[in-house]
N, C-alpha and C positions, 0 to 999 in steps of 0.2 A: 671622333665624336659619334655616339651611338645615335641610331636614328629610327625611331619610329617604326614598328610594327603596320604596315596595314594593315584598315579594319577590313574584316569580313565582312560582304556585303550581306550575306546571310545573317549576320547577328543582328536580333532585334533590338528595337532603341527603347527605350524605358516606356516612354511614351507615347507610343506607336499608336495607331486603331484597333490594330492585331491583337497588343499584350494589353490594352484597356477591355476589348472586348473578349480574349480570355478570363481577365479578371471577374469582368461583370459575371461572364459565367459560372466563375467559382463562386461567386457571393449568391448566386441565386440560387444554386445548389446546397450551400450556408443559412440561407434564411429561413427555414424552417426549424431548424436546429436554434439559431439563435433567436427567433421570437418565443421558442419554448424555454429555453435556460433564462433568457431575460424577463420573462412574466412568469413562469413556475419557480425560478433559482434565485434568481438575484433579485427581483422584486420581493423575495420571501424572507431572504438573507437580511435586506436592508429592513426592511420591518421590523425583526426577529432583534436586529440590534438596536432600533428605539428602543422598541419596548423592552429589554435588559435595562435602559436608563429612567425606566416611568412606572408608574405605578397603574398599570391594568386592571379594570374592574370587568368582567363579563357578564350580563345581563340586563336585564329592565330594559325599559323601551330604549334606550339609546344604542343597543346591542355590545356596543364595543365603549368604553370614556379610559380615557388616558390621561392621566394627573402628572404634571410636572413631580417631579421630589425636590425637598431642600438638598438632598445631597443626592447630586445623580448617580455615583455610584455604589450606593446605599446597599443596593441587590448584590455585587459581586463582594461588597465586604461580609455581608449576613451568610453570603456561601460560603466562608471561611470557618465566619465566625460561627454560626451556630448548626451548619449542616457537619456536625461530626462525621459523616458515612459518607461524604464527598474525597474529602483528601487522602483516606484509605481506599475506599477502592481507586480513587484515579493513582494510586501510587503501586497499588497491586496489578491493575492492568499495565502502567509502564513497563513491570517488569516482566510482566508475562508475555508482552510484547519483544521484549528482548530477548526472551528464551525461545520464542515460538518463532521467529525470523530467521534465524542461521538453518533452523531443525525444516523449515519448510522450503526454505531455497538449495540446501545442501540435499535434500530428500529428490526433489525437483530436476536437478541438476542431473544425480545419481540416475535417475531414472530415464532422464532423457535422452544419457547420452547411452545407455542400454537398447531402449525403444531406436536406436540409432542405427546403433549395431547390427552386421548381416545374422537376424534371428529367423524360427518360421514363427508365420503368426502374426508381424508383429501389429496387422490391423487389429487383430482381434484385442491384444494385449493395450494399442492405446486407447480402444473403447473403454476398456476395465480401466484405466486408469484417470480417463476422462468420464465415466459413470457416475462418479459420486456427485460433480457440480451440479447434473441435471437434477438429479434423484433428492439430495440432500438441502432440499429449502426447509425453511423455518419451524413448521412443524414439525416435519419426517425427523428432523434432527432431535428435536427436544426427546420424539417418541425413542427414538434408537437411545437415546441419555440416557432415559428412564429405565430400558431396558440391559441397562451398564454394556451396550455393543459398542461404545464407544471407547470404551478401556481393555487393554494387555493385564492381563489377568497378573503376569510376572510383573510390569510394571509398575504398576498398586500395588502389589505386597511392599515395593522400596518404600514409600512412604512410611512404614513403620522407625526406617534407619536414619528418620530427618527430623526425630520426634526434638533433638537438642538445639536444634533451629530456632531463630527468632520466628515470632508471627508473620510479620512480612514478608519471611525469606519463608515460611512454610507455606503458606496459601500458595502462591503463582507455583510450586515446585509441585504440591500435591496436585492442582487441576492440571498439571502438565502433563502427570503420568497416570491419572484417572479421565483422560481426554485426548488419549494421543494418539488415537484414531481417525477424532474427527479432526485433529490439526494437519495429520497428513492428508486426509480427503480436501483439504482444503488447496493441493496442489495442483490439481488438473489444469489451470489454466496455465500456472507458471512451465508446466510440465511442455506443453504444447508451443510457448515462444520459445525456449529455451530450446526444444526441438528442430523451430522453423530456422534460429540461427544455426544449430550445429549441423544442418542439411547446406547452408551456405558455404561451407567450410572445405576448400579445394582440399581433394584428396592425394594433389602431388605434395601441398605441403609437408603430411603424415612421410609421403615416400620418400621424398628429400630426405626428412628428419631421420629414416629410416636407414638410408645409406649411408649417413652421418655417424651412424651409431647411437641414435638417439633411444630411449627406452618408453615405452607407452608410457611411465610418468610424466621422465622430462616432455613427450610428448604434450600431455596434457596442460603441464606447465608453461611452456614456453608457445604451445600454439592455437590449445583448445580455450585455454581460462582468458585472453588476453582478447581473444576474438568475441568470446561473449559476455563479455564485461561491461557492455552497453545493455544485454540483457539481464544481468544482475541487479543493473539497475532499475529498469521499468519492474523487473519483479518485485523485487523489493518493497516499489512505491506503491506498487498496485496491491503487496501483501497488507503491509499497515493497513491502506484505505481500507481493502474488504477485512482486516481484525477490527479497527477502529468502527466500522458501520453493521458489526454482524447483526442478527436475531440474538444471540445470544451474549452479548454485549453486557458486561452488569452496568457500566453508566449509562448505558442508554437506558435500559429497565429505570435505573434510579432517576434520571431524568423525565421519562415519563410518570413515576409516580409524584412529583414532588411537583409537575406541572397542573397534574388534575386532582393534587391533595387541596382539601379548603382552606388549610390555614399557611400553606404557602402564594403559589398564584402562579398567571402563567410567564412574568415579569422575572421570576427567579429561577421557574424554570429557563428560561433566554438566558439568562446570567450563565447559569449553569453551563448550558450548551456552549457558550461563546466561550467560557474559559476552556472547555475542550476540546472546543476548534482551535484554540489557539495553541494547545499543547501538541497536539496533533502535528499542527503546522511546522511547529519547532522541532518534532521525530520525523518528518518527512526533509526539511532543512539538510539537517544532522546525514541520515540517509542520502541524499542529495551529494552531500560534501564527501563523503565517505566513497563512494560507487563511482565518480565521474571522474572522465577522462580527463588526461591531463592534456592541455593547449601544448602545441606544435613547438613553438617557443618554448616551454618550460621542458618538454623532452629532448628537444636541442642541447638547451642549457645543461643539463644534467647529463647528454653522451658527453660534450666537451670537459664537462667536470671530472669522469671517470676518468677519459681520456688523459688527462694532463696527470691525474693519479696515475 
């Protein structure tokens, strides 16, 4: 009959003095953080989705008057129905989201695991490569647009050879390759986690692999891509966020004009915004489901599966 482990008398108890006034300590260290998310964020959030169900008037003495509607969803139907310029671009962004995420985590990657490598220089080469996030806020961008320093000269001429394309499939492909400058400037950060894990990455493994007869491929296969696979994933997540919120965003431009147009309101504008939050949410999901590691059990399961094969 098996018998019971001694406790450690060192292990603490859930409800100790010690681990409640740890705790207390982390939440006071939290609180300033959370009285700003909760009165800037989520105070703003929860408003923002009334008024998508109400009809907002802004001005005259009362400043702010909110009307019930007969039909509360009245706004997110009108965004369907008679914002033509809504379901094109939010269907041109999907896609463009899906082109610009492999090309920005695979660029990322590339780079990282270079900037890794026994190179000289290699401070100076991750400044260059972390440079652009500082430098490249919301105006400088648009200026450098303007000045087409944002395009591969080679890669805009392809554009000519996509003229048999649908519309759909032509816009996202054309901004991809007259913008594919500023998509890869847009990697520094990913560049930098994706570095901080492959600095984690015991170098007897590589040796092991090496007296194995293993090749830098299968290397990278079997011990670099598996190891950073958690960071594929925060990149990932943190990519969509910063495409979906850029300066250069066309739904957000289109959201902003359609809030402070007169003959819409700011009621439609919310509408607007909440259906792409909520798209958003669904490509961050999707991403989520795709990137994450598989539970202990489910990798069990599947050696014994091989195994019996």
């Amino acid at each position: 009959m098996a018998t019971k482990a001694p406790k450690n008398p060192h292990d603490k108890h859930p409800l100790s003095k010690r681990v409640l006034r740890e705790w207390l300590h982390g939440y006071l260290f939290l609180l300033p953080w959370i009285f700003g998310v909760s009165v800037f964020f989520v105070y703003a959030m929860v408003r923002s989705l009334i008024f998508s169900f109400t009809d907002v008037q802004i001005g005259g003495e009362a400043g702010l008057t909110i009307t019930a509607l007969a039909n509360p969803w009245q706004n997110y139907i009108d965004v369907f129905t008679t914002e033509v310029n809504f379901p094109i671009t939010l269907g041109s962004f999907a896609l463009s989201l899906v082109l610009q995420l492999p090309i920005i985590i695979s660029f990322s990657l590339i780079i990282a695991l270079l900037l890794n490598s026994k190179i000289k220089a290699r401070g100076l080469f991750r400044m260059i490569f972390f440079l652009p996030v500082i430098i490249a806020t919301g105006p400088v961008m648009n200026m450098l647009t303007a000045q087409g320093v944002a395009s591969v000269p080679m890669m805009a001429d392809m554009t000519s050879l996509l003229g048999a394309l649908p519309q759909f499939l032509l816009d996202p492909l054309t901004d991809l390759f007259n913008n594919l400058i500023v998509i890869l400037w847009n990697a520094g950060i990913q560049i930098l986690i994706f570095l901080s894990g492959l600095q984690k990455v015991s170098k007897t493994l590589y040796e092991a692999a090496k007296i194995d007869g293993a090749s830098g491929w299968e290397s990278f296969w079997k011990i670099t891509l598996p190891i950073v696979k958690p960071m594929i994933l925060l990149n990932s997540i943190y990519t969509v966020v910063t495409l979906a919120t850029g300066g250069t965003n066309e739904i957000i431009e289109l959201i902003y004009t359609v809030t402070n147009a007169p003959t819409k309101g700011y009621e439609y504008g919310m509408a607007m915004s909440w259906i792409y939050t909520l798209i958003i949410g669904v490509i961050l999901v999707i991403v989520f489901l795709l990137f994450k590691e598989k539970s202990d059990k489910k990798v069990v399961y599947e050696k014994r599966r091989v195994t019996l094969r």
